[in-house]
C-alpha positions in Angstrom: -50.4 -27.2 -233.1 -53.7 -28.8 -233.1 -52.6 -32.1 -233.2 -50.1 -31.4 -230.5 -53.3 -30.1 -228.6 -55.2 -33.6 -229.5 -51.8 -35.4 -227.8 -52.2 -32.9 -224.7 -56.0 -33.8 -224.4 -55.3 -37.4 -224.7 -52.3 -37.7 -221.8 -54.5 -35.2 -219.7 -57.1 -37.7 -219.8 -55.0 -40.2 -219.4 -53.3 -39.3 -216.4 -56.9 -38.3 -215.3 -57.6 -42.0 -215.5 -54.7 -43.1 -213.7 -55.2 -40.7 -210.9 -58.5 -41.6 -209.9 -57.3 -45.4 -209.9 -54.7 -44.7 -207.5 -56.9 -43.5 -205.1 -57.8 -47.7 -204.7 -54.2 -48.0 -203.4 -54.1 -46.0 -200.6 -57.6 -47.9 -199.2 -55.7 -50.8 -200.1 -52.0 -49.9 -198.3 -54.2 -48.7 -195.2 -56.7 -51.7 -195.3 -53.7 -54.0 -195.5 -51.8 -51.8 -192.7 -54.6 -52.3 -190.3 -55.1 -56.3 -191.5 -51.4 -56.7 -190.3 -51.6 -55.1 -186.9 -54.8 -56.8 -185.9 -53.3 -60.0 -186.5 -50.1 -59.3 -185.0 -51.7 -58.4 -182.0 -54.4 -60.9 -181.8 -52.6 -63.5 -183.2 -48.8 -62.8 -182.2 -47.7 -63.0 -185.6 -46.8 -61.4 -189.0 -45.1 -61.4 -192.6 -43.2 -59.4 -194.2 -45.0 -60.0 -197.2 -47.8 -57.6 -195.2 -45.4 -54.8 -194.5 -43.7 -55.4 -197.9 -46.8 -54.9 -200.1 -47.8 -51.4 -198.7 -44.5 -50.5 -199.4 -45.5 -51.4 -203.1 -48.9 -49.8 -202.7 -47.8 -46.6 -201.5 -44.7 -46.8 -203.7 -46.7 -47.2 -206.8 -49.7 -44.5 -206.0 -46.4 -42.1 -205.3 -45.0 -42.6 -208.5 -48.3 -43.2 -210.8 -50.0 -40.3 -209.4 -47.6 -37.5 -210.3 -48.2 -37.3 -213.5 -52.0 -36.8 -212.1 -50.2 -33.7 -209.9 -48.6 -32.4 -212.1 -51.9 -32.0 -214.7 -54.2 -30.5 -211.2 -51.2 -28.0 -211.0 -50.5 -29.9 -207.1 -46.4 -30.0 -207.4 -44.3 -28.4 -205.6 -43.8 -24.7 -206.7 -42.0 -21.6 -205.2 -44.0 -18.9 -206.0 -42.5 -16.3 -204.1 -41.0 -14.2 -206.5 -43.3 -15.5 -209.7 -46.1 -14.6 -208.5 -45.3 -11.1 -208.9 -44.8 -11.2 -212.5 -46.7 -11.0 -215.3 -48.9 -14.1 -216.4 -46.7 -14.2 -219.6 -43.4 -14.5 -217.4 -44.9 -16.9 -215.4 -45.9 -19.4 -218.2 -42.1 -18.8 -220.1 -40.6 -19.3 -216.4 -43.2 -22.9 -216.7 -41.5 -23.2 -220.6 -37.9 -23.5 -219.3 -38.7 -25.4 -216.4 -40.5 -28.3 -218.3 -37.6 -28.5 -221.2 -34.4 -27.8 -219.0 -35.5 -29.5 -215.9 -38.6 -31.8 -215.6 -38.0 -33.6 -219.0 -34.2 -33.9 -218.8 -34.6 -35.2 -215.3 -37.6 -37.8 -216.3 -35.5 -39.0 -219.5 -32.1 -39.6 -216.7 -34.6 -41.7 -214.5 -36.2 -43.5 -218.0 -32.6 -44.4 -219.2 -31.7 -46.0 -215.9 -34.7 -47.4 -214.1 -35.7 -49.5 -217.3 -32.6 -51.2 -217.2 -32.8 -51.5 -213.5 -36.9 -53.3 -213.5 -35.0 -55.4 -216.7 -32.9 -57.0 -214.6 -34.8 -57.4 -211.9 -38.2 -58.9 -214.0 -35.2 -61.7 -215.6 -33.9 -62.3 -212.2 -36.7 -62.8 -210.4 -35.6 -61.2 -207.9 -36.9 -61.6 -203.9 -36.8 -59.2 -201.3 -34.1 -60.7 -199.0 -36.3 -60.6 -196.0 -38.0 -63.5 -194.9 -41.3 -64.2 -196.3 -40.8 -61.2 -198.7 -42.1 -60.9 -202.3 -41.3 -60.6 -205.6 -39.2 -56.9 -206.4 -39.9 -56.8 -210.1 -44.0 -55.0 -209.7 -42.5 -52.1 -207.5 -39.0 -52.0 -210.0 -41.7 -51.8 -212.9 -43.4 -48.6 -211.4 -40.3 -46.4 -211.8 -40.4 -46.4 -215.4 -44.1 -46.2 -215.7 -44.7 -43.0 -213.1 -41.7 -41.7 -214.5 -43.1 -42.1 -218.6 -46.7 -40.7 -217.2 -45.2 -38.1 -215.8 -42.6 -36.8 -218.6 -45.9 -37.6 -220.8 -47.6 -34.9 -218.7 -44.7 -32.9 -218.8 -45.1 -32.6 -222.4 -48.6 -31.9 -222.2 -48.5 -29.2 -220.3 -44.9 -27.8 -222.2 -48.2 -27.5 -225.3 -50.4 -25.9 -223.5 -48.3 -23.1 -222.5 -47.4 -22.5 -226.2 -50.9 -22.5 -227.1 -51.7 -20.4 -224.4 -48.6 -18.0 -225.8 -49.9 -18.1 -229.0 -53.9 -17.0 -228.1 -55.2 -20.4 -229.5 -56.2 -21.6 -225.9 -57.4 -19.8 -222.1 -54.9 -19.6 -219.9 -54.1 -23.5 -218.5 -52.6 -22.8 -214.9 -56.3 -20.9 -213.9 -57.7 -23.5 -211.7 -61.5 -23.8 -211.6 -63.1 -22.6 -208.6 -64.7 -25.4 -207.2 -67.2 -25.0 -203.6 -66.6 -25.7 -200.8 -68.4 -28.5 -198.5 -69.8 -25.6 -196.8 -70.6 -23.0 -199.7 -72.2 -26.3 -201.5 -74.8 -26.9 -197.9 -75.1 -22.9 -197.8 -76.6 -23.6 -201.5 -78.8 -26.3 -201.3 -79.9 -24.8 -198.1 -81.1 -21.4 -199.9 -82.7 -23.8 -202.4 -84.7 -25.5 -200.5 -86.1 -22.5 -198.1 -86.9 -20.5 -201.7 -88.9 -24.1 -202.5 -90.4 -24.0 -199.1 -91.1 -20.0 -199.4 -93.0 -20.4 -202.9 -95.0 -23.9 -201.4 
C-alpha cells in the first residue's frame, strides 16, 4: 500500500501541475477571442484559424483539467441521498464508482480516441473550413485528458482504501481555506493590535 500511496502522491502532483498550467489557456482562448473581434470590426476581416484555435484552447483546458477536478473533489456529484450516510458508505459508494464507472468509461474513450488522433496525426488532417488548421493538437488531447484523468482516477480509488484501512485522514475533507473577506478581517485585526501596542 505504500507504494500505491507514493503512485497516488505522484499523479496528485501531477495533475496539480497540469492544472495550474491550464489556467494560461483560458487568458489565451479569451485574449485570442478579443484579438479576433477587434480586428473584425476595425478591420472588416477574420480567419477561421482565430475562431478555430480557441476552440483548441478551451477544448484542451476542458479535457486536461479534469483530472485537476477530479483531485480538488470539483466534479459533478449528487449528494442528495449520500450525504446522509455514514463517511464509510460514502467512500465504498466513491470505491464502486471509480472501478465500475469512471475507469471503465476512461479505458472505452483510451481504446478509441488513440486510434482516432492516430489517424488524424498520419493524415494531416485540416479542418475543412477555409483558412482552418491542423486537427491532429486538439485529436491529441482526448487521449491525454482522458489518461490524466483515469490516472486520477486511480489515485483517488488508493486513497479511499487507505483511508478504509486507517493508514491515511480522510481524503474527501476539503481544507478550509478564507475567504477574501475573512483574510482583510485578519490582517485588519493585525494591524490595529500593532497600532494598539505602538
Amino acid at each position: 500500500m505504500r507504494a500505491l500511496l507514493r503512485f497516488s502522491r505522484a499523479v496528485d502532483s501531477l495533475n496539480a501541475f497540469v492544472g495550474r498550467w491550464v489556467l494560461w489557456l483560458i487568458l489565451a482562448s479569451t485574449v485570442i477571442s478579443g484579438i479576433n473581434a477587434i480586428v473584425r470590426k476595425a478591420f472588416n476581416t477574420s480567419s477561421n484559424a482565430y475562431l478555430e484555435v480557441q476552440w483548441y484552447l478551451f477544448a484542451a483546458a476542458f479535457l486536461l483539467a479534469s483530472g485537476y477536478t477530479l483531485l480538488q473533489g470539483e466534479h459533478v456529484r449528487i449528494d442528495v441521498l449520500a450525504s446522509r450516510l455514514s463517511k464509510r458508505k460514502q467512500i465504498w459508494i466513491d470505491i464502486i464508482g471509480f472501478t465500475l464507472f469512471l475507469t471503465p468509461m476512461c479505458l472505452v474513450v483510451l481504446y478509441f480516441g488513440i486510434p482516432f488522433f492516430l489517424q488524424g496525426f498520419h493524415s494531416g488532417e485540416m479542418s475543412s473550413n477555409a483558412g482552418g488548421l491542423i486537427r491532429w493538437p486538439v485529436y491529441l488531447m482526448m487521449p491525454v485528458g482522458f489518461t490524466l484523468l483515469l490516472l486520477q482516477g486511480l489515485s483517488e480509488l488508493v486513497k479511499r482504501i487507505a483511508f478504509l484501512q486507517g493508514l491515511i485522514p480522510d481524503p474527501t475533507a476539503k481544507a478550509a481555506a478564507k475567504s477574501a473577506e475573512e483574510e482583510l478581517a485578519e490582517e485588519i485585526r493585525r494591524l490595529a493590535e500593532r497600532d494598539s501596542k505602538a
